[in-house]
Phi, psi and omega in degrees: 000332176339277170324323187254358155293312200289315200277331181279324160303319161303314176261013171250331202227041175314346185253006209267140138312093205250132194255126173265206189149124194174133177273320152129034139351291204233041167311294220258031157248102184244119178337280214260104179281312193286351174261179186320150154267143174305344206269338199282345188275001184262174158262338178205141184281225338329123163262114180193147211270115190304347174275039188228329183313133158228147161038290187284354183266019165256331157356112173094328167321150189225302172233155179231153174243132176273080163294343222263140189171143150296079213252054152168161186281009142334281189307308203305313198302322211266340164239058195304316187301290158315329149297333201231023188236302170294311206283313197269302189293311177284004169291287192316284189299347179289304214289316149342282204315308167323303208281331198275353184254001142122010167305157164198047187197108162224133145257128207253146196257111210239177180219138150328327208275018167285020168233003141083212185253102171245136181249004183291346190144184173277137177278097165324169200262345157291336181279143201316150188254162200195070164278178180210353138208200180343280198287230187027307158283015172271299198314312196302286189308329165316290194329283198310293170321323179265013196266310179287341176253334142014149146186214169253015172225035194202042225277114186263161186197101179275087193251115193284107210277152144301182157320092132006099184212170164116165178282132146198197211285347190239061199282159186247168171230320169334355202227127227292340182299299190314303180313289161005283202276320180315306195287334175308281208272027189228298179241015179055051184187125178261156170236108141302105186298322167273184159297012202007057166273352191305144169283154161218126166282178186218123173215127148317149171302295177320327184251017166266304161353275209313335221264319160300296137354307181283332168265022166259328199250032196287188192206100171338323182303336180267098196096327169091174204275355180214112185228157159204149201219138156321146128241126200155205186218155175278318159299345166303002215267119172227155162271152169312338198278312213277343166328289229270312164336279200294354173280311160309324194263354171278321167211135190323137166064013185261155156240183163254138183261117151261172164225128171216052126260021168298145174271164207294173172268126180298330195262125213209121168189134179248150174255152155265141166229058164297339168264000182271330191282338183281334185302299193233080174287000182259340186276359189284195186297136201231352181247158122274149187321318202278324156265006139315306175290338168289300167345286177317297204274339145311331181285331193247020167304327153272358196266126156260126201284357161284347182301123181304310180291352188321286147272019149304324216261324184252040183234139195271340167301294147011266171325308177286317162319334203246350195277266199328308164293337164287355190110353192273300222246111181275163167343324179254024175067052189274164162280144164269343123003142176275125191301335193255036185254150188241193180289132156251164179344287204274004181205171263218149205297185182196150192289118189168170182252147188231149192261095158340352206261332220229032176243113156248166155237141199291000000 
């Protein structure tokens, strides 16, 4: 999502100084290794590990949009410990830091999946939370920390996101539409692992951009100095079945795999985002399902999908596990690295500042 926030803040907010931060885990997974990094689009990078931040990289700040997480329950079941180090405790002390430099905006990037398994109706921003794993009770608990830091010069927004899905220059595979349409066109087999009865909600990366965009610039008055909202569309609400149905029926020759005697996937939840839709009516979802999967499937049209590293190289869990077993990475997800080496061609970003005018990759 990174990449398509920077680019929408950049066309919304051309003259805004834009500061990135980011230790560069998946710098180098990119759809198209041969075009710019998206980062070039900043006036300045930092690369450096958010429990590390201090102070001066705040300097100035006026708003911070929060991304950086261990940002899924994969990555969460297998660095749990480290989940729950990232997503929460340094969410909390950046934002602390953010509010003591003089910030009067922070936006935190939340999740749905904090309702878990609900099966009573769609779930509203009153309804009781039901994480059920790592990363999921991570949200939750920021959320509860930052409620507390909250004020009028200090206006906090937890937009609790759907499911993530849509093309971008750093595409995931991991997130179930992307797998999907990846899997549609590479071998013409969709594979359910549940049975795919789970609700899923949906929001393109792109209209996850706008949604930010709108909560940087929201009026307290609408929500108040501390708010957290569904984001998404109530028509985004899909079972897992009928994804890979519409993937299918999108591109010639794919079918679908259920298997059933697979057991149900516990985290199963449809959202109401009726407040999001009363907040921000210019801002709502702008993609249809449908034109995701075309996004997606243009995008991946030069790409070739028989390389065995292909979705390796865009699954984040994957990416992390092999950065650690090579030696890059310690147990706690550390650089092994001298903190003041910056980004190269050949390897994955490294904590240092970098001049944004000169950065590609090869």
């Amino acid at each position: 999502m990174g990449p398509c926030v920077v680019e929408r803040l950049r066309q919304v907010y051309p003259d805004a100084r834009l500061v990135g931060l980011d230790t560069g885990y998946f710098a180098t997974c990119l759809l198209n290794r041969r075009a710019p990094l998206p980062e070039r689009i900043l006036n300045r990078q930092d690369f450096v590990d958010i429990r590390d931040v201090r102070p001066e990289y705040l300097a100035g700040v006026d708003v911070l949009v929060h991304l950086a997480a261990i940002s899924n329950d994969p990555m969460g079941r297998a660095f749990a410990e480290v989940t729950s180090s990232i997503n929460e405790k340094a969410t909390v002390r950046l934002a602390q830091l953010a509010r003591q430099a003089g910030a009067t905006r922070f936006v935190f990037a939340s999740s749905c999946s904090v309702y878990g398994l609900a099966e009573e109706g769609a779930r509203t921003e009153q309804s009781a939370v039901n994480p059920l794993t790592t990363y999921a009770l991570s949200k939750v608990n920021s959320e509860k920390a930052l409620a507390g830091l909250a004020g009028p010069d200090f206006v906090v927004t937890c937009l609790r996101f759907a499911t993530a899905c849509g093309m971008s220059p750093r595409l995931r595979l991991d997130l179930v539409l992307n797998d999907f349409v990846v899997s549609a066109i590479a071998s013409r087999t969709i594979r359910i692992l549940s049975d795919g009865t789970p609700w899923r909600p949906l929001i393109d990366v792109v209209d996850m951009a706008r949604a930010i965009e709108w909560a940087i610039q929201r009026d307290p008055v609408e929500g108040g100095e501390f708010l957290t909202v569904n984001t998404g569309s109530t028509a985004g609400n899909y079972r897992v079945r009928d994804l890979a149905e519409a993937v299918a029926s999108h591109i010639p020759g794919a079918e679908v795999q259920i298997d059933p005697n697979a057991a149900p996937d516990q985290r199963s939840y449809k959202v109401d985002f009726s407040l999001y839709r009363a907040l921000a009516p210019r801002h709502q979802p702008s993609l249809d399902l449908f034109e995701s999967i075309e996004r997606l499937k243009s995008g991946l049209a030069a790409v070739r999908l028989d390389d065995e590293g292909f979705r390796a190289s865009l699954t984040r869990l994957h990416v992390l596990s092999s950065l650690v077993q090579n030696g890059e990475l310690t147990s706690d997800l550390r650089w092994q690295t001298d903190p003041d080496a910056t980004l190269s061609a050949a390897a994955p970003a490294r904590p240092g500042r970098v001049d944004t005018d000169c950065l590609r990759l090869a």
